[in-house]
C-alpha positions, 0 to 999 in steps of 0.5 A: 500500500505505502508503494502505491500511496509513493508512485500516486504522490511522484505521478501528482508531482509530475503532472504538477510541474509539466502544467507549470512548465507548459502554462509557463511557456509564452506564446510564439508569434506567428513569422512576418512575412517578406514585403515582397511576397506576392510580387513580381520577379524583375528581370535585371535590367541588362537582360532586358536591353538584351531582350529588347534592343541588342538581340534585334541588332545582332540579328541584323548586322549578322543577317541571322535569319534563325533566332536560334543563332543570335548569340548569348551569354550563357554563363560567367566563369570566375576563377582563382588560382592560390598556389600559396594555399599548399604551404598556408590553407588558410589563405585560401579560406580566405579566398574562398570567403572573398569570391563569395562576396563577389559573386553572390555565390558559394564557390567550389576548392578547386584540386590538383589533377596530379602531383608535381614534385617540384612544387611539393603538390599532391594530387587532389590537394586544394589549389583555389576556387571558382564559381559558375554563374548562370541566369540572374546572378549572371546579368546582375554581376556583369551590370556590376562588373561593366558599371562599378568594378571596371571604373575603379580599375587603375590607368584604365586604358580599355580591355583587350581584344586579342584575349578570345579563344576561337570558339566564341569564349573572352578571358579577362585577367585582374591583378586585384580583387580590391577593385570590387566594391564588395572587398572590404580593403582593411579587411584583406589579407592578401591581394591575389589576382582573379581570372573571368571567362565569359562564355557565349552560345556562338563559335565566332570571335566576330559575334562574340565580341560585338556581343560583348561591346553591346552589352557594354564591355569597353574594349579599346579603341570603343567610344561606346559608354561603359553602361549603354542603357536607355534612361527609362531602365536607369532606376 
C-alpha cells in the first residue's frame, strides 16, 4: 500500500510541474512575412536591353535569319588560382570567403589533377576556387562588373581584344580583387589576382565580341559608354 500511496504522490508531482512548465511557456508569434511576397520577379535590367534592343541588332548586322543563332551569354566563369594555399590553407579560406562576396555565390576548392614534385603538390590537394554563374546572378554581376568594378580599375586604358579563344569564349585577367566594391580593403589579407571567362552560345570571335561591346564591355579603341542603357531602365 505505502508503494502505491509513493508512485500516486511522484505521478501528482509530475503532472504538477509539466502544467507549470507548459502554462509557463509564452506564446510564439506567428513569422512576418517578406514585403515582397506576392510580387513580381524583375528581370535585371541588362537582360532586358538584351531582350529588347541588342538581340534585334545582332540579328541584323549578322543577317541571322534563325533566332536560334543570335548569340548569348550563357554563363560567367570566375576563377582563382592560390598556389600559396599548399604551404598556408588558410589563405585560401580566405579566398574562398572573398569570391563569395563577389559573386553572390558559394564557390567550389578547386584540386590538383596530379602531383608535381617540384612544387611539393599532391594530387587532389586544394589549389583555389571558382564559381559558375548562370541566369540572374549572371546579368546582375556583369551590370556590376561593366558599371562599378571596371571604373575603379587603375590607368584604365580599355580591355583587350586579342584575349578570345576561337570558339566564341573572352578571358579577362585582374591583378586585384580590391577593385570590387564588395572587398572590404582593411579587411584583406592578401591581394591575389582573379581570372573571368565569359562564355557565349556562338563559335565566332566576330559575334562574340560585338556581343560583348553591346552589352557594354569597353574594349579599346570603343567610344561606346561603359553602361549603354536607355534612361527609362536607369532606376
Amino acid at each position: 500500500m505505502a508503494t502505491k500511496e509513493k508512485e500516486q504522490k511522484e505521478g501528482g508531482k509530475k503532472e504538477k510541474g509539466a502544467s507549470r512548465k507548459k502554462g509557463g511557456d509564452r506564446p510564439q508569434e506567428a513569422p512576418k512575412e517578406h514585403t515582397g511576397v506576392g510580387l513580381a520577379v524583375v528581370a535585371p535590367r541588362l537582360k532586358t536591353y538584351y531582350d529588347e534592343t541588342i538581340r534585334p541588332k545582332l540579328q541584323k548586322q549578322f543577317g541571322l535569319a534563325n533566332i536560334h543563332e543570335i548569340p548569348k551569354l550563357t554563363k560567367i566563369v570566375l576563377n582563382v588560382g592560390a598556389g600559396e594555399a599548399v604551404k598556408q590553407p588558410k589563405i585560401l579560406d580566405g579566398i574562398v570567403a572573398e569570391l563569395e562576396l563577389i559573386a553572390g555565390q558559394r564557390p567550389v576548392r578547386t584540386r590538383a589533377k596530379k602531383s608535381i614534385s617540384n612544387f611539393g603538390l599532391r594530387q587532389g590537394q586544394e589549389i583555389g576556387a571558382s564559381v559558375t554563374l548562370r541566369g540572374a546572378r549572371m546579368w546582375e554581376f556583369l551590370d556590376r562588373f561593366i558599371a562599378v568594378t571596371i571604373p575603379r580599375i587603375r590607368d584604365f586604358r580599355g580591355l583587350g581584344t586579342r584575349s578570345f579563344d576561337g570558339r566564341g569564349n573572352y578571358s579577362l585577367g585582374l591583378k586585384e580583387q580590391v577593385i570590387f566594391p564588395e572587398i572590404n580593403y582593411d579587411q584583406v589579407d592578401q591581394v591575389h589576382g582573379l581570372d573571368l571567362t565569359f562564355v557565349t552560345s556562338t563559335n565566332r570571335d566576330d559575334i562574340a565580341f560585338a556581343l560583348l561591346r553591346e552589352l557594354g564591355m569597353p574594349f579599346r579603341g570603343d567610344d561606346k559608354p561603359i553602361v549603354p542603357l536607355p534612361h527609362e531602365m536607369v532606376s
